[in-house]
C-alpha positions, 0 to 999 in steps of 0.5 A, spaced: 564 716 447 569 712 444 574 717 445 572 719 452 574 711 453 581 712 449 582 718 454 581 714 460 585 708 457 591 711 457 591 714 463 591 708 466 597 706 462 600 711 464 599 711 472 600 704 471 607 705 468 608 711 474 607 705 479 612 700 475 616 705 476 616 707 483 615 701 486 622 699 483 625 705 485 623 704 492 626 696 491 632 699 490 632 704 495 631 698 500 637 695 498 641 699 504 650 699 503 653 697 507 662 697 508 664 690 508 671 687 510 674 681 507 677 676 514 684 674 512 690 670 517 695 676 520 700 675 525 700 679 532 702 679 538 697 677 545 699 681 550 697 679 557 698 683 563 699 680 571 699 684 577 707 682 580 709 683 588 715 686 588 721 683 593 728 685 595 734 681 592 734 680 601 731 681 605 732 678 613 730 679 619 735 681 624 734 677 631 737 677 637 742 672 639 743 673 646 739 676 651 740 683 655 738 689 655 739 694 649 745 699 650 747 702 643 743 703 637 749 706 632 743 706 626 736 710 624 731 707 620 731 707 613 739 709 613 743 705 607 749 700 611 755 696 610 756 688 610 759 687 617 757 694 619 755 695 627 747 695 629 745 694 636 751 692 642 746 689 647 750 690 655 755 684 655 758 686 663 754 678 664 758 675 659 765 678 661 763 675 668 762 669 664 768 668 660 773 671 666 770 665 669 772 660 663 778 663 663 780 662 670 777 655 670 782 653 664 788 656 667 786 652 672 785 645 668 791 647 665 795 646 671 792 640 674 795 637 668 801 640 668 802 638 676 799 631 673 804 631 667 810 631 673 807 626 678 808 621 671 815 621 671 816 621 677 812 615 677 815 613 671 823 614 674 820 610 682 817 604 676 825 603 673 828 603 680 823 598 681 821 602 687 814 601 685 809 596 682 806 598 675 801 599 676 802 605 679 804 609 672 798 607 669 795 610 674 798 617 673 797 617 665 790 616 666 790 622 671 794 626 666 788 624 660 783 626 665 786 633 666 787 634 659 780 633 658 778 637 663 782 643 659 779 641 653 772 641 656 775 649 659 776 651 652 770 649 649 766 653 655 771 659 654 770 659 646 763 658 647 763 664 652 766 668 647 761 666 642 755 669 645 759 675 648 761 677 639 753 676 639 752 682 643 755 686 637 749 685 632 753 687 625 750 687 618 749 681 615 750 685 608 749 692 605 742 694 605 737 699 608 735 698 613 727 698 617 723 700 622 726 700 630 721 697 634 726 697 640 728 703 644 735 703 648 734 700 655 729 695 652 730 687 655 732 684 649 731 676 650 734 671 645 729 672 638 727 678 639 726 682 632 730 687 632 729 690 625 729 688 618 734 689 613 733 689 605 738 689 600 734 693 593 740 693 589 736 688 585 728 686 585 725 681 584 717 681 580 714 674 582 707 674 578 703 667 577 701 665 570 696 659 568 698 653 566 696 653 559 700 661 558 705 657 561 705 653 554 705 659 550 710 663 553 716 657 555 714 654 547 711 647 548 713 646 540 721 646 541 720 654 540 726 659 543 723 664 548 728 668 550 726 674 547 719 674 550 723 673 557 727 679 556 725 686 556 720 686 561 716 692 562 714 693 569 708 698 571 708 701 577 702 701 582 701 708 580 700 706 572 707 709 571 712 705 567 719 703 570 724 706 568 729 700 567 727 693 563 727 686 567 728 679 566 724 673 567 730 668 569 726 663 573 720 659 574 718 655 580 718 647 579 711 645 581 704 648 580 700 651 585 694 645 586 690 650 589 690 655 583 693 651 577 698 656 577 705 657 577 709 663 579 715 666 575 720 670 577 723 677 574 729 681 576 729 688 575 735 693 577 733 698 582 740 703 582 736 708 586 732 704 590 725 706 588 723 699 589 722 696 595 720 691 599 712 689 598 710 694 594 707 692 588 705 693 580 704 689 573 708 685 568 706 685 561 708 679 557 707 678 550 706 671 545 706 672 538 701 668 533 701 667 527 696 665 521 690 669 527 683 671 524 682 679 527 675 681 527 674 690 529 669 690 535 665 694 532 662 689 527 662 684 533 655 685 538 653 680 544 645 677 544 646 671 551 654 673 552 655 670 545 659 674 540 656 674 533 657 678 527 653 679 519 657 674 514 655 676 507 654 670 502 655 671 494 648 673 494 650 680 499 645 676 504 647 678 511 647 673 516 648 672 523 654 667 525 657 666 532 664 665 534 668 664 540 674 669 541 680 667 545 682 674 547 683 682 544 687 686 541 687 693 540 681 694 537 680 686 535 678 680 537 682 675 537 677 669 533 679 661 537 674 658 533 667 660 528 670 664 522 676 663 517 679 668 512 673 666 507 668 670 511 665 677 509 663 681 515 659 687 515 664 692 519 659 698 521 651 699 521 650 692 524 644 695 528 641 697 522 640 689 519 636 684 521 638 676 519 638 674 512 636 681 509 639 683 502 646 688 503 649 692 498 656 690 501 662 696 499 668 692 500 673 697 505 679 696 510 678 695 517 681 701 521 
């Protein structure tokens, strides 16, 4: 009897300690490892794009100054012209007829004050004869004023007479490419009429509008140079290609857009094979450096109410939830505004396995 009872005291014992045992065992099972990275202040660079309209260094609409009908168009469209080079030649037999009249009535006023200049001194001789009264000189000088104003006023219609019969031969205003003809030959052309565009792509300019606080940033509201961040800048065209040639930033409006609380910035590109051009459009990356950032990987970040949170590992490897406000992305991180310092330990991967204020193994590693 006694060693029966021996027998199952001891088998108690030894179930008891096999229990101990595991339970412990399934203690430190429990305990999951995770990979835990230490915040630190970096510098980097933000990097914010802006989609740019492109205009031509020039780009002027050729009108007509005259009236008349259409008779020679000595360019095409699309063909590349020289300052001062012939356009368009409206018909101009009109204003010939007008300045042979200009002409004929400044011959004519020029001798009406040549017969008057005559009249004068023979006057001027029968005053110092005492043959006539004085008066009668004053009276001659006074007709040789009028005929010479009536010259001067014949040679104000003739000058002007020529002035619109030059405007019948439209020329360039400068070298450039020309555009679309809406007019044929033969077409009544009235004084404004479009008669087509002309664009000088020699250079182009990439307008693009940024906020008032990346104004800030970007023109250095602390003193600090930014010529660097306005050169070199990398223009993408609409078909996601690069541009071949770097541009400048050389201006900036002078007031900010109310409606927007934008201002606009203007980048001059070279364009040696006019592959821009006019209207068309594309994207400007600019870059700010920042110093002394906290960068999070994204993959230790999740959203729960469109807010960021991350696990912030404490001294005693418990997990817990912390939120923060990014101010922008780079690469593969956030860029932290506000909520974390370089103090924090953040769990960098398995963030879906952990729940708030569960015990972590943390196995240090590098964010990549």
């Amino acid at each position: 009897m006694r060693s029966q009872f021996y027998l199952i005291a001891v088998a108690l014992l030894l179930l008891q300690a096999c229990t101990n045992g595991k339970s412990s065992e399934n203690k430190d099972k429990l305990v999951q490892e995770f990979p835990v990275v230490q915040l630190s202040l970096q510098d980097t660079q933000l990097h914010k794009t802006y989609v740019t309209s492109i205009a031509a260094k020039q780009n002027v609409e050729i009108r007509a100054k005259v009236s008349g009908f259409l008779e020679k168009i000595f360019v095409d469209e699309g063909k590349e012209v020289s300052k001062g080079q012939l356009l368009f030649q409206l018909n101009d037999k009109e204003y010939q007829i007008e300045l042979a009249k200009a002409r004929a009535s400044l011959a004519s006023a020029m001798a009406e004050a040549n017969a008057a200049e005559l009249e004068l001194e023979r006057v001027k001789l029968l005053v110092s004869k005492n043959v006539i009264a004085k008066t009668e000189q004053q009276l001659a000088q006074a007709k040789v004023k009028a005929a010479q104003a009536r010259i001067s006023e014949a040679k104000a219609t003739e000058q002007d007479v020529e002035t619109r019969l030059s405007y019948t031969f439209i020329r360039a205003p400068f070298s450039g490419i020309i555009d679309r003809l809406p007019l044929k030959l033969g077409s009544l052309v009235e004084q404004g009429t479009l008669l087509t565009t002309i664009s000088d792509l020699s250079a182009v300019y990439g307008y693009f509008n940024v906020s008032e606080i990346e104004y800030l940033h970007f023109t250095g509201k602390k003193g600090k140079d930014s010529s660097n961040q306005f050169s070199n800048i990398q223009l993408t065209l609409a078909d996601g290609t690069p541009y071949p040639h770097k541009g400048k930033i050389e201006t900036v409006e002078g007031e900010f857009d109310q409606n927007t609380g934008s201002i606009a910035f203007r980048a001059t590109f070279p364009n040696p094979k006019k592959l821009l051009k006019h209207g068309a459009t594309g994207s400007i990356q600019l870059t700010t450096p920042k110093s002394n950032s906290i960068l999070v990987p994204q993959k230790a970040v999740f959203e729960i109410q469109d807010k960021n949170y991350v696990f912030v590992v404490d001294d005693k490897n418990i997990a817990r939830m912390k939120n923060f406000e990014p101010e922008a992305r780079v690469g593969n991180y956030y860029l932290v505004k506000e909520g974390l310092s370089e103090k924090d330990k953040i769990v960098y991967e398995g963030i879906q396995s952990i729940r708030d204020g569960e015990a972590i193994k943390p196995k240090m590693t590098e964010a990549k």
